[in-house]
C-alpha positions as CSV (number, residue, x, y, z in Angstrom):
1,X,-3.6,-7.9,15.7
2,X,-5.2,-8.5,12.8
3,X,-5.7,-5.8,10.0
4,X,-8.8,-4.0,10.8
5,X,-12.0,-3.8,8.3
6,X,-11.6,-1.9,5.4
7,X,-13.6,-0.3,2.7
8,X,-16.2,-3.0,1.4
9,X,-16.2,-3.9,-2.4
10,X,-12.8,-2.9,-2.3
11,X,-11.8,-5.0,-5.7
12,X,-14.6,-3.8,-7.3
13,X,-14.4,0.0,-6.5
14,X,-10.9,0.0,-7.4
15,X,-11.9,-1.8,-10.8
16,X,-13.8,1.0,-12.0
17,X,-11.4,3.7,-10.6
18,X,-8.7,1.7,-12.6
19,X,-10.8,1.9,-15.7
20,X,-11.8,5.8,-16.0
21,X,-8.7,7.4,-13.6
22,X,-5.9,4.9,-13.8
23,X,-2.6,5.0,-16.3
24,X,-3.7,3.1,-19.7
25,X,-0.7,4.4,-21.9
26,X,2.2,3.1,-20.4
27,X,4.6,1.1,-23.1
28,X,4.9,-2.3,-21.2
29,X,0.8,-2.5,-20.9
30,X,0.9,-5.6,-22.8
31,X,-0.1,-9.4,-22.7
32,X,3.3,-10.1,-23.6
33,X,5.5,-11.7,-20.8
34,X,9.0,-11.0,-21.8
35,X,7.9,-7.0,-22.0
36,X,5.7,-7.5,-19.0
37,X,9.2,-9.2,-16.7
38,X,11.2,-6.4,-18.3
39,X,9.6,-3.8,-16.7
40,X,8.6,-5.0,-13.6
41,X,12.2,-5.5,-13.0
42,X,13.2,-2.2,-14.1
43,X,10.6,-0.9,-11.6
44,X,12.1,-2.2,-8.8
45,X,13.2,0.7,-6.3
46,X,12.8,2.9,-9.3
47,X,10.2,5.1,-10.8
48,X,8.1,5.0,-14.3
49,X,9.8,8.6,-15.4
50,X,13.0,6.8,-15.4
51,X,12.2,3.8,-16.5
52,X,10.6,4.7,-19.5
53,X,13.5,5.7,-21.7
54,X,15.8,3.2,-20.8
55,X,13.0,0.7,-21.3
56,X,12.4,1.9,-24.8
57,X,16.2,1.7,-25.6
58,X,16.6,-1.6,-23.8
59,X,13.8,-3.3,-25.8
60,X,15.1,-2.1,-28.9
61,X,18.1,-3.2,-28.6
62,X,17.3,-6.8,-27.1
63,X,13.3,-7.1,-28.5
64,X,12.8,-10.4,-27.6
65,X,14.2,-13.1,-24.5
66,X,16.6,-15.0,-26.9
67,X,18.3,-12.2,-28.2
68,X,18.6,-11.0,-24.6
69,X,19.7,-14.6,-23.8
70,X,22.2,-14.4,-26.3
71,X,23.9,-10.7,-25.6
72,X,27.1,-10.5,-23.7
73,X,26.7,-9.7,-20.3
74,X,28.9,-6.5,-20.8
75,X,26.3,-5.7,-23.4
76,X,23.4,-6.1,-21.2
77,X,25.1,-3.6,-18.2
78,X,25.5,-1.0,-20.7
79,X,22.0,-0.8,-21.7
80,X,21.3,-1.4,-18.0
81,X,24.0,1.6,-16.9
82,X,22.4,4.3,-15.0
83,X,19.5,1.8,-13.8
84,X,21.2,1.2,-10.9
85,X,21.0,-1.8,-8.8
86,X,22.9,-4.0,-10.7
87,X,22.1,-7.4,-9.7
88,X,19.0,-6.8,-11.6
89,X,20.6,-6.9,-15.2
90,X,23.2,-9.5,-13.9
91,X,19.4,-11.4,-12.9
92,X,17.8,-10.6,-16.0
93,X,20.1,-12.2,-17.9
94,X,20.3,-15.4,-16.0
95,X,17.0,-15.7,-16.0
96,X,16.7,-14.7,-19.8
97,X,19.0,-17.8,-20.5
98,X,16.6,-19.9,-18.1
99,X,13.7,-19.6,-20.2
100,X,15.4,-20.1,-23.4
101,X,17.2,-23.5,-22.6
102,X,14.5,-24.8,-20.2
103,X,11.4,-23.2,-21.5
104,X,11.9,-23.1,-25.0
105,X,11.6,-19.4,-24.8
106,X,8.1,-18.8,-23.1
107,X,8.0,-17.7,-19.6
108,X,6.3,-20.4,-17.3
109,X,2.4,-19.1,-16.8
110,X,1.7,-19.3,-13.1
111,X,3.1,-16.8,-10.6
112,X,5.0,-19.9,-8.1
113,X,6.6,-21.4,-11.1
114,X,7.8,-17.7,-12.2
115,X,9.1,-17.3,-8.5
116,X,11.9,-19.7,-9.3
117,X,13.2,-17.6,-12.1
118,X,16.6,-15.9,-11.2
119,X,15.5,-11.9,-9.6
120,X,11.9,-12.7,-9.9
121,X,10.2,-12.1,-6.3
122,X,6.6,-13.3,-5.4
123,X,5.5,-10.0,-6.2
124,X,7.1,-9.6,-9.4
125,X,6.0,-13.1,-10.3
126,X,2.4,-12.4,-9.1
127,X,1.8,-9.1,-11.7
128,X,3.0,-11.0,-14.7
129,X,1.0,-14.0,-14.1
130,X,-1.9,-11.2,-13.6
131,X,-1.5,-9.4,-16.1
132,X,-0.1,-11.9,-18.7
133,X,-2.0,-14.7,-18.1
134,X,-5.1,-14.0,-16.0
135,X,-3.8,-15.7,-12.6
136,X,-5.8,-14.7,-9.4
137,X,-2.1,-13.5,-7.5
138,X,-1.7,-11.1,-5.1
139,X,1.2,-8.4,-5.3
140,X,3.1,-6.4,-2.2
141,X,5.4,-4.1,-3.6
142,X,6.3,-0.8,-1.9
143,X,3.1,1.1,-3.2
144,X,0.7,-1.2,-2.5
145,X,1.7,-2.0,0.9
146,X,1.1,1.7,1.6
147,X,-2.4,1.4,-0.2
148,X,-3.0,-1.4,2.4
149,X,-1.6,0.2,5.2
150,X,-3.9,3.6,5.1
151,X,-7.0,2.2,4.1
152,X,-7.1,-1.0,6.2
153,X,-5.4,1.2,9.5
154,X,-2.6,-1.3,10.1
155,X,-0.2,0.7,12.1
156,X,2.4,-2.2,12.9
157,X,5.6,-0.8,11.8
158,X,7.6,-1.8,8.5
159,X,9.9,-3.1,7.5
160,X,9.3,-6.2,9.6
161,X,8.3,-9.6,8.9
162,X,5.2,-10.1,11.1
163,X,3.9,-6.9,9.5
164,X,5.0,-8.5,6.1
165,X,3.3,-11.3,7.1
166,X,0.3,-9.1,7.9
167,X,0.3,-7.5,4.5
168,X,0.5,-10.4,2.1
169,X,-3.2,-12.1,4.1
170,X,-4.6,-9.2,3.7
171,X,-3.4,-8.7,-0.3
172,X,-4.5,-12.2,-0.6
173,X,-7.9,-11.7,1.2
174,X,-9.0,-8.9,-1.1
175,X,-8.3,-10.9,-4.5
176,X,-11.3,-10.7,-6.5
177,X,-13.2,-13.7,-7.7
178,X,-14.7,-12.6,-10.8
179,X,-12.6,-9.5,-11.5
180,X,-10.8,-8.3,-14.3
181,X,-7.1,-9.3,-13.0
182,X,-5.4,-7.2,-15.1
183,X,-7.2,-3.8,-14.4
184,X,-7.4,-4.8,-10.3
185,X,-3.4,-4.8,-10.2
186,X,-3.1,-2.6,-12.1
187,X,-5.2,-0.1,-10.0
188,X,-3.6,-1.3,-6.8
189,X,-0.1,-0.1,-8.5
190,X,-1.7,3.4,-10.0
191,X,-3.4,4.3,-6.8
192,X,-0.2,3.9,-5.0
193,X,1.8,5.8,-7.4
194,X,-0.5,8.9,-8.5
195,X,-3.0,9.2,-5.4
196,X,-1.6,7.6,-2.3
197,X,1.6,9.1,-2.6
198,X,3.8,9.0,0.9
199,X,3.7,12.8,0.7
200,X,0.7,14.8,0.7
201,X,-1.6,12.3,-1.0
202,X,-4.7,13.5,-3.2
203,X,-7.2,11.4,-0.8
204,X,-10.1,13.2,-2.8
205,X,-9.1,11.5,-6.3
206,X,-8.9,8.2,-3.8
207,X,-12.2,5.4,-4.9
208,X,-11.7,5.0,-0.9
209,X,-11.6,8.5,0.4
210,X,-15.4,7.8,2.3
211,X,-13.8,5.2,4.1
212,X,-10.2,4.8,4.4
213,X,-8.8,4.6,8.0
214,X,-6.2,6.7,7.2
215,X,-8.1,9.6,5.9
216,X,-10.6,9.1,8.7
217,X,-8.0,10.1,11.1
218,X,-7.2,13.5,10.1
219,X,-3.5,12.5,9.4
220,X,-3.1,10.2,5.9
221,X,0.7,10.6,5.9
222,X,1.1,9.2,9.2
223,X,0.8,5.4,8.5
224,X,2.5,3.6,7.1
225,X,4.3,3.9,10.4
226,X,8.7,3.2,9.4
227,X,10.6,1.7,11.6
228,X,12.9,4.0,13.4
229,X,16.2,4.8,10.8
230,X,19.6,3.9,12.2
231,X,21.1,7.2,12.1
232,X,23.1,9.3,8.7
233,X,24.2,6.5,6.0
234,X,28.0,6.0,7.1
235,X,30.8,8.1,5.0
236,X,33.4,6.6,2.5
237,X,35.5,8.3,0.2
238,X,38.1,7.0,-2.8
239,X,41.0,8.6,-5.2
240,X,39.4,7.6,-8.8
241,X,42.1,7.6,-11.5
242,X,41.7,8.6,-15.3
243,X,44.4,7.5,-16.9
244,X,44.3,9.0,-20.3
245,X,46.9,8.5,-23.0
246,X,48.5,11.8,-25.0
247,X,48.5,11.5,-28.0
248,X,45.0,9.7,-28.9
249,X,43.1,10.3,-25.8
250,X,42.5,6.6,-24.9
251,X,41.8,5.8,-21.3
252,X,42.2,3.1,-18.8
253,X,39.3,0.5,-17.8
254,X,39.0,-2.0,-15.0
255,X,36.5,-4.8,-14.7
256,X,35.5,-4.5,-10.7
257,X,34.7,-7.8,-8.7
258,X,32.0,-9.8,-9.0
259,X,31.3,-8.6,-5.3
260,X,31.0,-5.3,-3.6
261,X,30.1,-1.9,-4.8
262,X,29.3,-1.7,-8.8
263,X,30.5,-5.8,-9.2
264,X,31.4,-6.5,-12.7
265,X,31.1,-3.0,-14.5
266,X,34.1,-1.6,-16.0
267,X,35.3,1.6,-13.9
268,X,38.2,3.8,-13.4
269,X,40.8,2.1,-11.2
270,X,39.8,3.4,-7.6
271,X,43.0,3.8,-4.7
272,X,42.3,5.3,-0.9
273,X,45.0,7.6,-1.2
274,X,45.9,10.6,-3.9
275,X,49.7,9.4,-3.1
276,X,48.6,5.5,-4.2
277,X,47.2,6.8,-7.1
278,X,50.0,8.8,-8.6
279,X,52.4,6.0,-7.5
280,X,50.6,3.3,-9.6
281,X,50.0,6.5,-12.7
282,X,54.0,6.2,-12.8
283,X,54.2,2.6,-13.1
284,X,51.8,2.7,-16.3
285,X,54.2,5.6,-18.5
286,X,55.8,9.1,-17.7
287,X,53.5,11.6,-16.2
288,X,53.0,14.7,-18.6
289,X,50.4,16.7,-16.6
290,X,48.1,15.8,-13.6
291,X,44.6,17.7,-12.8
292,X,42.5,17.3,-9.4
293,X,38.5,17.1,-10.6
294,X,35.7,18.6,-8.5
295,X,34.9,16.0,-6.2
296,X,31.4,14.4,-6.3
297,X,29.4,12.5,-4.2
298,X,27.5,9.0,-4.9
299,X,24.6,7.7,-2.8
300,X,23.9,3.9,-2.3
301,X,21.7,2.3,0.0
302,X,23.6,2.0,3.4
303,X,26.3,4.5,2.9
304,X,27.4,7.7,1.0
305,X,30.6,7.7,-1.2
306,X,32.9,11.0,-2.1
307,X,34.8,10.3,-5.3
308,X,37.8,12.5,-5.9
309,X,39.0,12.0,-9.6
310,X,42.1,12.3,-10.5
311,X,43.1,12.9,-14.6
312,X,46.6,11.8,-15.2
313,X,48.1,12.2,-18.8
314,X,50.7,9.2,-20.2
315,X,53.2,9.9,-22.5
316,X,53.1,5.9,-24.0
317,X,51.4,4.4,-21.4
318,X,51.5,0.7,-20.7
319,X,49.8,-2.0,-18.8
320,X,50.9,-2.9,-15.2
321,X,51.9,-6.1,-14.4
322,X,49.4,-6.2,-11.5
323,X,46.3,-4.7,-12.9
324,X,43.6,-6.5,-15.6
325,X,42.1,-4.1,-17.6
326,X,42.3,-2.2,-21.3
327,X,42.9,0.8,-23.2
328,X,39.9,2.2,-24.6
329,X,38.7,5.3,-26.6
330,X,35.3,7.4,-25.0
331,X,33.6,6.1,-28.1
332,X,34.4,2.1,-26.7
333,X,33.8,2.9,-22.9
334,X,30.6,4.5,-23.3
335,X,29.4,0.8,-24.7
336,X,30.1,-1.2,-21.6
337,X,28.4,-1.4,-18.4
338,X,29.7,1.9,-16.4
339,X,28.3,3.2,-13.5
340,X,26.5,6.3,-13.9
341,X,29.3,8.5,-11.9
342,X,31.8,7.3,-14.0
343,X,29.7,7.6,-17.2
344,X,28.9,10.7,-16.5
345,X,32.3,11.6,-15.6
346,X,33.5,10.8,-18.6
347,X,31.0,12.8,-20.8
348,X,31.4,16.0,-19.2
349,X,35.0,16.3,-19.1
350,X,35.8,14.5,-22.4
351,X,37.3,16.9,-24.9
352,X,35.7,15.8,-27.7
353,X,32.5,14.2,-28.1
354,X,32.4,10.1,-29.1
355,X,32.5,9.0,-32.4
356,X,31.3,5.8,-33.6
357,X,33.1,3.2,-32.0
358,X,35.7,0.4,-33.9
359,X,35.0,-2.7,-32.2
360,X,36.3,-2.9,-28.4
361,X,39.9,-5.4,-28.5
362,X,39.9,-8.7,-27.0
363,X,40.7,-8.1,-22.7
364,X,44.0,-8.5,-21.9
């Protein structure tokens, strides 16, 4: 069925709300396409009040795409750690290196040449050729999909792909002709985030509140309509071991898979078992005391993880045979790409807070 008629002038009433009620201040507002990419990326499943420090700190460290292109990728994680979602830096880096050594630096200009960049979607591709470079795109992120949904009355139920398929005709079908493209994507992402919120949305701030479907019906939340959920996110739980080194304080770090949960950030070695744990703690020096941590619990996507961390102290601690890894001070850990629990493990049970850091040692 197709979607059914919405408000008329659509791209230019939501224009002129863009222009006196939208966001104008935002850091990444920009014509330029490296800062543009950057934060579109960081905005993936992840909001503006987040993004926005680790965006300033990330483009002052890495200010342009070669010196990203050039940073070690251990580099990059760190200033991505706590971002979550990690196959975006491990992306953005890639792709980085793409447009150095096949672009000479400058980000291709249309939105199906910037879909072939490594973690650049056709919506992420479609805002920067927007708002970089004037293209006539259309962009379906989370937000504007629920824009879509409630003003145009499409109650088909998403995630799906006919829906999808649905929503990206109709995006297309509303692109202006003669319209600032900058301020109409923009508006489509600023109505989604401050006024058509999923929960109780402020439909009498909306340009469309006369005539959106949604409103009409007495009951805004309601669409978009979610498919049914598959039941409570499934339960894991693992031993995490902080090997720390008496006297000097130095603990252990593993670089994890390229696969799998956290895939190449440096962690705490991880064991199913409190019994595995201490086992492999003796092979690495003598034991001189050994503390159970509150537990914690970690939330991904499809399932919930309880970490139970387990500080061991060495007395001359070495390497086992088995195990790739190295012995670091807070100071050097806090430079590499951690994952947030283990970050913040760290910090809040550290003894001392980090100096500066001497240079990290080659990996053994």
């Amino acid at each position: 069925m197709p979607a059914k008629p919405g408000p008329p002038h659509f791209a230019t009433r939501l224009v002129q709300w863009q222009r006196q009620h939208g966001r104008h201040d935002l850091p990444w507002q920009v014509r330029d396409a490296y800062v543009v990419w950057l934060s579109e990326i960081m905005l993936q499943q992840t909001q503006v009040a987040v993004v926005a420090d680790y965006f300033a700190r990330f483009i002052a460290r890495f200010p342009t795409v070669q010196a990203l292109a050039a940073a070690p990728p251990d580099a990059v994680l760190a200033a991505w750690s706590g971002l979550g979602y990690y196959q975006r830096a491990r992306n953005l880096h890639r792709c980085a290196q793409i447009v150095v050594e096949r672009f000479g630096g400058m980000f291709p200009q249309t939105a199906r040449e910037l879909a072939t960049l490594p973690g650049i979607g056709p919506s992420t591709a479609a805002a920067i050729a927007a708002f970089c470079f004037d293209e006539r795109a259309a962009i379906l992120d989370g937000n504007v999909q629920r824009v879509l949904c409630r003003t145009h009355g499409i109650s088909d139920p998403i995630p799906s792909a006919a829906t999808t398929r649905k929503l990206w005709a109709l995006a297309h079908s509303l692109l202006p002709e003669a319209v600032d493209m900058a301020a109409y994507t923009q508006g489509l992402m600023d109505l989604g985030a401050t006024v058509c919120k999923p929960r109780q949305p402020l439909c009498m701030q909306c340009p469309f509140a006369a005539d959106c479907h949604a409103r009409l019906s007495g009951d805004p939340q309601r669409l978009p309509v979610r498919k049914p959920s598959r039941g409570a996110r499934p339960q894991r739980s693992t031993v995490m071991l902080w090997l720390r080194s008496v006297p000097g304080e130095q603990i252990w770090l593993e670089k994890r898979p390229p696969h799998g949960i956290w895939p190449g950030l440096w962690s705490l070695p991880q064991f199913e078992t409190l019994e595995q744990a201490t086992v492999h703690a003796a092979q690495c020096g003598r034991m001189v005391s050994q503390r159970a941590l509150p537990a914690f619990r970690h939330v991904f996507t499809h399932f919930e993880l309880t970490v139970h961390p387990l500080l061991i102290d060495l007395d001359a601690p070495q390497q086992a045979a088995e195990r790739q890894g190295q012995w670091l001070s807070i100071a050097q850990a806090v430079q590499l790409g951690l994952p947030a629990p283990v970050r913040n493990l760290l910090l809040q049970n550290m003894t001392t807070a980090p100096a500066d850091a001497p240079p990290i040692p080659h990996q053994g």
